[in-house]
ZAMARGU-4260 file (C-alpha; in steps of 0.2 Angstrom, whole numbers, plus 5000, padded with zeros to 4 digits):
<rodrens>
0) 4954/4980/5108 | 4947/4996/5107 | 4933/5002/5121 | 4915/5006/5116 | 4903/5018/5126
5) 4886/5011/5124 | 4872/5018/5129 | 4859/5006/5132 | 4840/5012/5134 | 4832/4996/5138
10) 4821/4996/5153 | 4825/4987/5171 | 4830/4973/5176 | 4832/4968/5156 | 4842/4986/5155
15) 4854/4983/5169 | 4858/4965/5167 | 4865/4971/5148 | 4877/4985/5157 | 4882/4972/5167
20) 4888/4960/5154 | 4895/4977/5144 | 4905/4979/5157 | 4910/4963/5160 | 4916/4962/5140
25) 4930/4976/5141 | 4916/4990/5135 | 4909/5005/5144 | 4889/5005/5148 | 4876/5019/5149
30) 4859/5016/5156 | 4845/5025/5151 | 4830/5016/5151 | 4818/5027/5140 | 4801/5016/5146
35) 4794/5014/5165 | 4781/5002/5169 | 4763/5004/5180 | 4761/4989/5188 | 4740/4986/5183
40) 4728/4973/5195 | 4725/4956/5185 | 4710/4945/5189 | 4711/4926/5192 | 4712/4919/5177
45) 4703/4902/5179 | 4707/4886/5168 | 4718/4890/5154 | 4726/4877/5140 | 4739/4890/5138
50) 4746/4907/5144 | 4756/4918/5132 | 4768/4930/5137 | 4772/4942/5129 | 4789/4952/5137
55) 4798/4950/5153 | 4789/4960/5158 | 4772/4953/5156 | 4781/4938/5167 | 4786/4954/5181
60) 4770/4959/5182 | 4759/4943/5183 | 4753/4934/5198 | 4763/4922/5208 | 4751/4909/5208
65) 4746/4906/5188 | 4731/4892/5184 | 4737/4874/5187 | 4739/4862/5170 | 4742/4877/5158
70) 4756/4877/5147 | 4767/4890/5145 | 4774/4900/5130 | 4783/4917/5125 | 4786/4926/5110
75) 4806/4925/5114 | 4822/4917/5124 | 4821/4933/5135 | 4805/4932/5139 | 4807/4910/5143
80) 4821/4914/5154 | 4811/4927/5163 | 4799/4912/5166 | 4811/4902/5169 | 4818/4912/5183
85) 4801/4915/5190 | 4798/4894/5193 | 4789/4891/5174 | 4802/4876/5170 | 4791/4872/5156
90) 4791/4885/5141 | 4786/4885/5122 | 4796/4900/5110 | 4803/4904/5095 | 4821/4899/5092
95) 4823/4908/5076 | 4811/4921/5074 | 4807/4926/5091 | 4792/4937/5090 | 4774/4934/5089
100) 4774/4930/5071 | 4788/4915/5075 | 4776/4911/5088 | 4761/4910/5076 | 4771/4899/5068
105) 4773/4885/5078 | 4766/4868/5076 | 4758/4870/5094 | 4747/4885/5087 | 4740/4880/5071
110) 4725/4870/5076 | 4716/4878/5090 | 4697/4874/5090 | 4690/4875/5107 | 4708/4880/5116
115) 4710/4893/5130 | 4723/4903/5127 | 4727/4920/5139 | 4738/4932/5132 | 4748/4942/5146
120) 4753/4959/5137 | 4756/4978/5141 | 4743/4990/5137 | 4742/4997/5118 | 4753/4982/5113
125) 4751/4973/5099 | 4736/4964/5097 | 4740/4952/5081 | 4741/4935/5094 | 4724/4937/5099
130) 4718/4941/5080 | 4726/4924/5072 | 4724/4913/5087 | 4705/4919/5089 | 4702/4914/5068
135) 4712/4899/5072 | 4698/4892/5084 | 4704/4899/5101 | 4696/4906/5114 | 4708/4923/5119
140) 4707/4933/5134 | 4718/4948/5135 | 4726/4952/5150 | 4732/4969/5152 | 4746/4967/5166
145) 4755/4984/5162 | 4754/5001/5157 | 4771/5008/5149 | 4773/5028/5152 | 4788/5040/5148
150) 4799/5039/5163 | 4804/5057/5170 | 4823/5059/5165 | 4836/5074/5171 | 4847/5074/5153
155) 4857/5085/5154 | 4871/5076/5163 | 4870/5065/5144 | 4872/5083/5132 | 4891/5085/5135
160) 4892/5066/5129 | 4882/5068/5114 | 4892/5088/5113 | 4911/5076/5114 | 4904/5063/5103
165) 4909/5050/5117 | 4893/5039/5116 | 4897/5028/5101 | 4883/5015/5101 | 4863/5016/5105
170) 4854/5000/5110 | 4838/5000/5110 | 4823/4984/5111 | 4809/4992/5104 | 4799/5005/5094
175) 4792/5014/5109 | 4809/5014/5118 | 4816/5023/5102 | 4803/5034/5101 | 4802/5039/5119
180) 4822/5044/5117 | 4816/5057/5106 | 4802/5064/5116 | 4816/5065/5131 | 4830/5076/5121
185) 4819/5084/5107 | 4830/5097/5102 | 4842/5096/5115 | 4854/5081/5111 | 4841/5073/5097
190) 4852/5081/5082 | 4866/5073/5091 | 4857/5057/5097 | 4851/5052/5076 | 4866/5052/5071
195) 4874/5037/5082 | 4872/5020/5076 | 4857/5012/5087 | 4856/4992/5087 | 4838/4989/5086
200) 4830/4970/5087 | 4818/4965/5072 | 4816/4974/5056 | 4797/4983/5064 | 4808/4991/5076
205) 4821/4996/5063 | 4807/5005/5052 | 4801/5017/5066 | 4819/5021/5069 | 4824/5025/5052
210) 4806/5036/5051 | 4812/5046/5069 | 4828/5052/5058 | 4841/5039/5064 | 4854/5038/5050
215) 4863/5021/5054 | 4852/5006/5060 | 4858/4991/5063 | 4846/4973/5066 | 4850/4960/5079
220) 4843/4944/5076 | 4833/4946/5092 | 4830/4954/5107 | 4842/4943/5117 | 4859/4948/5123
225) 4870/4935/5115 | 4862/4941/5097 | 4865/4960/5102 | 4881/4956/5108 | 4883/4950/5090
230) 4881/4964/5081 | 4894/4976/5092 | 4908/4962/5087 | 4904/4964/5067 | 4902/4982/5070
235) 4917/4985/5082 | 4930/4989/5072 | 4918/5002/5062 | 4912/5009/5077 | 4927/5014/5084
240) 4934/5023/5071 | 4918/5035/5070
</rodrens>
């Protein structure tokens, strides 16, 4: 089997745990995470029927003592297991569609009259949960527990792989991760960079890719390793003959 070199923009810990299993597969890992996170102060909450999460790192960045009786839910496996790993045994996701429309669509969400419902998010996300679960009857609050800047990058040890052609494979989790790639090499290395195939993670993502310039886009069937993991096996033999 043939070796890939992957370069994997996906911010930390999410980011380096993927290298990791990379590695561990026979392939060859780069990590670039092209988002950095600014921690921002959350206020007590108080009583909640049930707290959303949003990302890993909405789970990162929340407090260690969440209110007691509320239920838990995230808008994907990654996200669950990040709750999971922080003590929240008890979580509702998506299995299929893990995004916030998979989670809209879940029995527990369709009658809400009267429910509390926080939202644990990153500044400037999406805000379509609050929008349908507010019409469906909920009370929303939410929280702002990030802020997601461009991180400060020295590229140029990355041009003479993008010059050689030696990076084969870009994996990237989401719009803003994709955009911020183009922002960090803008005329050194983007020609270079839109031209590699990049692994994206729903079809939103997939859109904005394709309207930067990238020429080759390929959709896992979400943001979780296994489903990513996917993808490089069907695209192997293709991808290493480029």
């Amino acid at each position: 089997m043939t070796s890939l070199h992957i370069l994997v923009t996906r911010p930390s810990p999410a980011g380096e745990a993927l290298c990791k299993l990379i590695e561990a597969r026979g392939d060859h890992a780069l990590h670039l995470p092209t988002i950095a996170f600014v921690q921002q102060t959350i206020l007590p909450l108080g009583a909640q029927d049930w707290i959303i999460f949003t990302s890993p790192q909405a789970v990162y960045s929340s407090p260690l003592r969440l209110p007691p009786h509320a239920k838990f839910a995230a808008v994907g496996a990654g996200t669950a297991a990040a709750l999971k790993a922080a003590g929240y045994l008890t979580t509702v996701y998506p299995t299929t569609n893990q995004s916030s429309e998979g989670l809209l669509a879940l029995p527990e969400f369709q009658t809400l009259p009267g429910q509390k419902i926080a939202i644990i998010r990153g500044a400037g996300g999406r805000e379509q949960l609050e929008k349908i679960l507010t019409a469906r009857g909920a009370h929303v609050t939410s929280v702002i527990a990030y802020q997601r800047i461009l991180p400060t990058i020295d590229i140029s040890s990355y041009l003479p792989l993008l010059k050689k052609k030696q990076i084969n494979v870009i994996i990237t989790t989401s719009g803003e991760g994709a955009q911020n790639l183009k922002r960090l090499f803008q005329d050194q290395g983007w020609p270079e960079i839109r031209q590699i195939p990049l692994i994206v993670v729903s079809d939103r993502i997939k859109l904005i890719a394709e309207a930067l310039g990238f020429q080759t886009v390929w959709v896992a069937r979400h943001a979780g390793h296994q489903a990513i993991f996917e993808v490089l096996e069907q695209k192997r033999n293709e991808l290493c003959q480029k």
